[in-house]
LUMBAMAR-431336 format. One record per residue (C-alpha): x negated, z negated, y negated. Coordinates in steps of 0.05 Angstrom, whole numbers. Layout:
+--------+--------+--------+
:      X :      Z :      Y :
+--------+--------+--------+
:      X :      Z :      Y :
...
+--------+--------+--------+
END
This chain:
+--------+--------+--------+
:      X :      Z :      Y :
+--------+--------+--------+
:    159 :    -59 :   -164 :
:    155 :    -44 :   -232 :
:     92 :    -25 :   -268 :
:     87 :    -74 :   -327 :
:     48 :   -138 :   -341 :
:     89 :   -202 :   -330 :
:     97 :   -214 :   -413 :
:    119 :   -142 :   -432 :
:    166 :   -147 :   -370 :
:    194 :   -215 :   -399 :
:    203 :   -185 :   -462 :
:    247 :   -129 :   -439 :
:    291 :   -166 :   -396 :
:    303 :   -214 :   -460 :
:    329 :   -160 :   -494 :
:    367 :   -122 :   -443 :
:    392 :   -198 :   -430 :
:    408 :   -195 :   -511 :
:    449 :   -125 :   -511 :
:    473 :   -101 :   -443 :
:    482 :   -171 :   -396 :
:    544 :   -142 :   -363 :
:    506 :    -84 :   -339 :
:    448 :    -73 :   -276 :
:    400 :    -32 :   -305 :
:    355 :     19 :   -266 :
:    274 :     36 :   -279 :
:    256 :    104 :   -263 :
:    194 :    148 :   -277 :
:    123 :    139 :   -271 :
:    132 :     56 :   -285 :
:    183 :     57 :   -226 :
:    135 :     96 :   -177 :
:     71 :     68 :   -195 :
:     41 :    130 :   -227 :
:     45 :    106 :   -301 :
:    -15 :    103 :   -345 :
:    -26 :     49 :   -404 :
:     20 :     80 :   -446 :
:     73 :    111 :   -404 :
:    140 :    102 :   -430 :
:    189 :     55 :   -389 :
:    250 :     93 :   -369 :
:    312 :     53 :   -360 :
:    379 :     73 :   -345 :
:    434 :     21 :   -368 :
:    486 :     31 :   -303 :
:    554 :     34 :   -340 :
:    620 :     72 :   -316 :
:    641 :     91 :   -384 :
:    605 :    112 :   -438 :
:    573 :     57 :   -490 :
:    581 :     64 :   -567 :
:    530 :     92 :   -609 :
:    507 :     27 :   -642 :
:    502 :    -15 :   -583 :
:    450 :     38 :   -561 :
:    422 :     41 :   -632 :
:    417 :    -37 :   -637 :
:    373 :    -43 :   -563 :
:    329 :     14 :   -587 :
:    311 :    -24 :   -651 :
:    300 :    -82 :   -614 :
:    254 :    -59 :   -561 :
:    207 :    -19 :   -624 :
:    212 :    -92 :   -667 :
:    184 :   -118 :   -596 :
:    117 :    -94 :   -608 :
:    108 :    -57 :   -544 :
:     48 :    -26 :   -532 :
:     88 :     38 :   -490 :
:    155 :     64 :   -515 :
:    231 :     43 :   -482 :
:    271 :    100 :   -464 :
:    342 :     82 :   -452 :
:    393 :    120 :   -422 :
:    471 :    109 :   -414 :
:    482 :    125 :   -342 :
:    566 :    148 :   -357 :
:    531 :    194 :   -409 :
:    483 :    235 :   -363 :
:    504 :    286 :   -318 :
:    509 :    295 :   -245 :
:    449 :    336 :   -243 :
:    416 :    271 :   -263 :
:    444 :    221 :   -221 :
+--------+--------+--------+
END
């Protein structure tokens, strides 16, 4: 279950909808294990098996802050992380 109101959720999958549709995409953190606070920041993890390009990254980052959240998105490129990560 993840930890956001129903309209803030709807908002997010609109834009992950609007820049990574090909992709699942994973929550993790406090949001993800029901330890966030008001303002927590929603960790997501776009699930790709190569690398994405700067800008598409870039481009869903501006879109999430023009959202007018009231927490921060953190987005991370799951080919990009390392296997201490994963």
């Amino acid at each position: 279950m993840i930890d956001l109101k129903p309209i803030f959720l709807k908002k997010v999958k609109n834009i992950l909808a609007g820049h990574v549709p090909e992709f699942d995409v994973l929550v993790y953190g406090s949001r993800a294990g029901g330890t966030a606070k008001k303002f927590s920041y929603l960790d997501l993890a776009v699930l790709t098996e190569k690398p994405l390009l700067a800008p598409r990254l870039e481009k869903m980052a501006a879109a999430f802050t023009a959202a007018s959240l009231p927490f921060r998105v953190e987005t991370i490129d799951w080919a990009a992380t390392g296997s201490s990560f994963r």
